[in-house]
N, C-alpha and C positions, 0 to 999 in steps of 0.2 A: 504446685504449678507456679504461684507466686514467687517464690524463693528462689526457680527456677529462671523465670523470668528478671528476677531483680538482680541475679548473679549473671546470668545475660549481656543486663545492661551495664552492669561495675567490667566487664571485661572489655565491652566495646571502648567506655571510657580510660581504662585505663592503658590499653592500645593506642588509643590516640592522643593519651598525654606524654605515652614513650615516646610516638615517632615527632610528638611537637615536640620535642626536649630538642632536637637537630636544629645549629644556628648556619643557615647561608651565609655567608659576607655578603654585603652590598654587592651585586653587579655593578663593573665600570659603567661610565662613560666618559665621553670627548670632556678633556679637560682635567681628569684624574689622572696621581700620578704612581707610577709602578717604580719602586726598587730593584736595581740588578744588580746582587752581589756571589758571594763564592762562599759556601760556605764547606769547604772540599781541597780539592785539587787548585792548583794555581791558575790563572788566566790573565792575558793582558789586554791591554784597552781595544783592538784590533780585533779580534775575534767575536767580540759583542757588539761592533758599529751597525754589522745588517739588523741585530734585534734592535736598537735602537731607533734606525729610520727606521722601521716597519711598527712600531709603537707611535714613533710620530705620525706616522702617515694613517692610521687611527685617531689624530687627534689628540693623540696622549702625552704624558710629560713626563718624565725619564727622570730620577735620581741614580747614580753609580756609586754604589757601597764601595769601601774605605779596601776592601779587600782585595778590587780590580787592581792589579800588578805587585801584591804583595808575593815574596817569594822566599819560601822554607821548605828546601825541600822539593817536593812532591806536592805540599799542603803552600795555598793563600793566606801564608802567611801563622804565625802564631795558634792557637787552641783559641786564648783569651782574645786576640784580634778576631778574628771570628766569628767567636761568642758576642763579644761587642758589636761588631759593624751590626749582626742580626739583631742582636735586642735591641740598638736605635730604633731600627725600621720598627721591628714590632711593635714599639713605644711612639711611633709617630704618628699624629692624627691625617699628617699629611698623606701619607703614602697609604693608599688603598691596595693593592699588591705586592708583595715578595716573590720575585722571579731569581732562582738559580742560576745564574752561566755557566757552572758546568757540573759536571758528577764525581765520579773516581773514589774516593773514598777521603772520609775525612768527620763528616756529620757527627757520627754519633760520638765522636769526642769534646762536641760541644753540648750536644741537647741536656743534659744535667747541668749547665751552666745558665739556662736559660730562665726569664721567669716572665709566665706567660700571664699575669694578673689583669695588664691591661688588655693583653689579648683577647684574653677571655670576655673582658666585659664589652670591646667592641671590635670583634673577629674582624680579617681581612683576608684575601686571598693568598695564600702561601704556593708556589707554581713550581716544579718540576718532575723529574722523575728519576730512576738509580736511584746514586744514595741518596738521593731525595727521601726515601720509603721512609727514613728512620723519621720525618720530621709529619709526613704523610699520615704513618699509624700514630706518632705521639699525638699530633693536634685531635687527628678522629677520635682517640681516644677520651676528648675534652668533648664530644657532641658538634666539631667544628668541621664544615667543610672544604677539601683542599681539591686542586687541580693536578690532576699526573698529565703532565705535556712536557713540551719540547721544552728543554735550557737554552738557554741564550744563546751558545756557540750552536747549536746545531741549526738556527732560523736558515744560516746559506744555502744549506743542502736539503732541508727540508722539502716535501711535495706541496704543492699547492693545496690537495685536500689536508693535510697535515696541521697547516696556515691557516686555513678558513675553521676550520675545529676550533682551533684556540682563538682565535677570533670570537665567531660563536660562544666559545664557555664566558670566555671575558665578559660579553657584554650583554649575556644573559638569553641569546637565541637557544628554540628549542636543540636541542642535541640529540638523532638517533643513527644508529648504524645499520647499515645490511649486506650479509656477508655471503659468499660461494657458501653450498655445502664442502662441508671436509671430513673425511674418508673416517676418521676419529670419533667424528664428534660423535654426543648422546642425545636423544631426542627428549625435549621436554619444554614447558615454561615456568617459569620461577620469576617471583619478584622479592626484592630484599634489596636493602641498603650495599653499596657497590664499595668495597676497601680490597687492599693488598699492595703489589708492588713487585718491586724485583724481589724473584726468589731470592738469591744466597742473602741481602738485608731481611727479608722476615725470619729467615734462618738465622741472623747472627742476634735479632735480638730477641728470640723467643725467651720467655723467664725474665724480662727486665720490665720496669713500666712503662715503653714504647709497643710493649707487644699490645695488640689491639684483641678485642672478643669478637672472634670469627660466628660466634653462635646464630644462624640464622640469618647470615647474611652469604651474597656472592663473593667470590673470590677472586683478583685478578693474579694472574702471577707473569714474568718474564725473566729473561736471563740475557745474559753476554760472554762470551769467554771461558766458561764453564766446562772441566772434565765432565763428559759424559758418566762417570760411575759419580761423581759429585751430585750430579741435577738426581740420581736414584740418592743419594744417600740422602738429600733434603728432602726432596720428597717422602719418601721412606720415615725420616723423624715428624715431619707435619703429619703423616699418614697415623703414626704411632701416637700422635698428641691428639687426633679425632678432629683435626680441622678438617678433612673432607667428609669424615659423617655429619657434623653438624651444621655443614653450610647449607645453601639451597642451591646452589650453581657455582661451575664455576667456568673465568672464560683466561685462555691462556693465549698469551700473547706472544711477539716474536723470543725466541731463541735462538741469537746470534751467534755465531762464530764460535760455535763447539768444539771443543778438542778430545782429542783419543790417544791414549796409549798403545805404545808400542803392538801391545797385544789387543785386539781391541775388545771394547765392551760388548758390541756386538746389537747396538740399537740404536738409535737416533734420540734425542730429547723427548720429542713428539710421543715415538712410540714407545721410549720412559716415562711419560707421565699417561697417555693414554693404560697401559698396562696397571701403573698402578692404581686409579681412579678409577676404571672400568665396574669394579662389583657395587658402588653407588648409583644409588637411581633417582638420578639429577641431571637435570641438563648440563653438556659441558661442552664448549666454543672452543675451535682449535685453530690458530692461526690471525686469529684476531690480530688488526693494524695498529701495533702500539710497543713501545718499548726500543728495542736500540736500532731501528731500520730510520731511513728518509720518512716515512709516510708511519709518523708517528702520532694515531690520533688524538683529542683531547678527553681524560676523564674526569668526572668528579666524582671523587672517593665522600661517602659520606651521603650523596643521593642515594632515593629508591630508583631502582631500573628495573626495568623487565627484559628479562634473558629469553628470547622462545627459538627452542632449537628444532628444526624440522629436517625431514629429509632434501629438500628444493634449500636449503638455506638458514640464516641465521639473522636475526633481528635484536639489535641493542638499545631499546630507548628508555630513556632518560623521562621519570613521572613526574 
């Protein structure tokens, strides 16, 4: 009984010295200052002025990476411009956040160029979402926590609940969601540590040391522009790698602007991943407000949440 007992208590302890191993960055406040750079697709000074007033009008104070108007391409500029503009920021005590301006691709051709030493030893907020994921899983991967929000160019178009979310993560207000039922989902509640990102980025860098340990944790996933027989086919390989047997939840977010072949595939996104996911018995969240829509909520990957999916609805908070 003793033994029993004593192995009891080494589990509880060593439980809670897992989940303390997780480092927050400092929450903002008035007078901190956020970085907006590119570390992707090109962007010019114009399209980042709304996130700008809207940081100030927070209080905050604005640095513009080296990358806003560089132009290569498709890509802001150079690999190693890139890689540079980000490890300043990283390396600066001043800037408490790193915010994206935009997505498109481009990321993971710098993250091995990176080096995250001081990061590590005094984390800060890293902000967006797309190919953001690849920087998303790398940091989580370090015990560190990030924000999937809005990029900079999208602040214009953005919903006001959108705004007020990222708001909220920034400056450290409780964060919970509450959603319609949807015709999909699986009932359940689950709590775990909240990571993922855009599908086709967790698919591109699955096997590399960006990919993050799904084990036990929620999943989020989204997409954009995606062949319909594509979204099965990643699906399909995460289904084959046991990321939906081992998670405890998962909540799936917008699926934008799907395309089809000529012939068609003959299902929706929705009802590709609902079909594949279905023989797990986990709660699973369909339609969740995040990812390439206006009313793109705030998350942080690397919290504990609790997922409770019910018939009447869906509940996302943030412990």
């Amino acid at each position: 009984m003793r033994f029993l007992v004593t192995m009891a208590f080494l589990l509880v302890i060593t439980q809670a010295g897992a989940q303390s191993t997780l480092k927050i960055p400092p929450y903002l406040k008035k007078g901190d200052t956020i970085g907006i750079l590119a570390t992707a697709r090109k962007v010019s000074d114009g399209p980042i002025e709304p996130a700008i007033k809207l940081l100030k009008s927070w209080g905050l104070n604005v640095v513009v990476g080296k990358t806003i108007g560089l132009d290569n391409n498709q890509l802001a500029g150079q690999d190693w411009q890139r890689a540079t503009d980000l490890q300043e920021m990283l390396d600066d005590p001043k800037i408490k956040a790193i915010w994206c301006a935009k997505g498109g691709y481009g990321t993971v051709r710098i993250v091995d160029r990176l080096n995250f030493t001081k990061f590590k030893k005094k984390p800060k907020w890293f902000i967006g979402f797309s190919d953001a994921t690849v920087l998303h899983s790398h940091i989580n991967n370090m015990d560190i926590a990030t924000m999937h929000a809005l990029v900079s160019i999208s602040v214009a178009r953005a919903t006001p609940e959108a705004i007020e979310s990222f708001r909220k993560a920034l400056f450290g207000e409780k964060l919970s969601y509450s959603l319609p039922a949807h015709a999909y989902n699986k009932t359940g509640t689950a709590t775990g540590e909240l990571v993922g990102g855009n599908l086709s980025v967790l698919y591109s860098i699955m096997g590399s040391a960006s990919e993050a340990d799904y084990k036990g944790k929620i999943i989020f996933i989204e997409d954009l522009d995606e062949y319909l027989y594509h979204i099965d086919r990643m699906m399909m390989n995460l289904k084959r790698n046991d990321y939906f047997k081992n998670v405890k939840g998962i909540i799936v977010g917008a699926m934008s602007k799907m395309r089809d072949n000529d012939i068609p595939w003959g299902h929706d996104a929705l009802q590709i991943i609902q079909d594949i996911t279905k023989e797990y018995n986990i709660p699973i969240c369909f339609n969740f407000p995040a990812g390439h829509i206006q009313d793109n909520r705030t998350l942080v990957f690397g919290r504990q949440v609790t997922l409770a999916v019910s018939s009447t609805g869906t509940k996302v908070t943030f412990n």
